[in-house]
N, C-alpha and C positions, 0 to 999 in steps of 0.2 A: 505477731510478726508473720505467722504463715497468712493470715486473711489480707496483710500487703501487697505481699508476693501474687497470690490468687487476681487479686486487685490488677497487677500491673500487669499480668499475664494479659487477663481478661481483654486489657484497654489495649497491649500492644494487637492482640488479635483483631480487635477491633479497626482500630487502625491501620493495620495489613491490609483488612479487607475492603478496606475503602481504599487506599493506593491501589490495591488490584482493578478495585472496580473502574475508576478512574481513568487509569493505564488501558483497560481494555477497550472503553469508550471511545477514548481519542486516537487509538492505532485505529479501529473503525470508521471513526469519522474523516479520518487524513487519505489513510488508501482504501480507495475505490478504486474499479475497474476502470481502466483510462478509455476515454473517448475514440481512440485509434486503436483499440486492440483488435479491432477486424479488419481486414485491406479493403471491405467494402466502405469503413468509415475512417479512411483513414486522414492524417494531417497533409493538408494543402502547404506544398514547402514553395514560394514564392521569393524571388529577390525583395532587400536587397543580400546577400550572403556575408558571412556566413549564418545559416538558421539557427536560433537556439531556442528549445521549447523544453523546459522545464519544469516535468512532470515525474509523479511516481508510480513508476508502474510493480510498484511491489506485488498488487495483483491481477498483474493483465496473467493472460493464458493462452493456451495454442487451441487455435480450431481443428477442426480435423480436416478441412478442406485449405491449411496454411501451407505453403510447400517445406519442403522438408529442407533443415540446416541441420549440420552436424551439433551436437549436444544443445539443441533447442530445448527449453524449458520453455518459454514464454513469447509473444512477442508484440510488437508494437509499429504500428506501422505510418509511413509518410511516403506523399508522391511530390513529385519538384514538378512544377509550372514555370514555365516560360514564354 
């Protein structure tokens, strides 16, 4: 009975570590740094309106030359064209 237990122990660890692995893989491979997170690259907002661009910016960042907003963490930026 105890060489079971040992057994299933083994395999649930096993198995953890490969959901972990997994799980780390694909939150990496999903968020990247967005395209726009510099105001030098940012997104071209053109008609028709309203814009919707649906992206994640889970790890965009603040540059040190972004101007300053109150409780900025991050940011993400777009210009309108008309």
């Amino acid at each position: 009975m105890i060489s079971h237990n040992v057994f299933d122990l083994k395999s649930a660890r096993i198995t953890l570590r490969i959901i972990i692995l997994i799980w780390l893989g694909m939150s990496s491979a999903v968020a990247e740094l967005p395209t726009n997170d510099d105001f030098a690259t940012s997104t071209i907002v053109t008609e028709p309106l309203p814009f919707i661009n649906a992206i994640n910016t889970s790890k965009a960042i603040t540059a040190k030359d972004d101007p300053y907003c109150s409780g900025q963490e991050s940011t993400v930026w777009q210009r309108f064209l008309h």
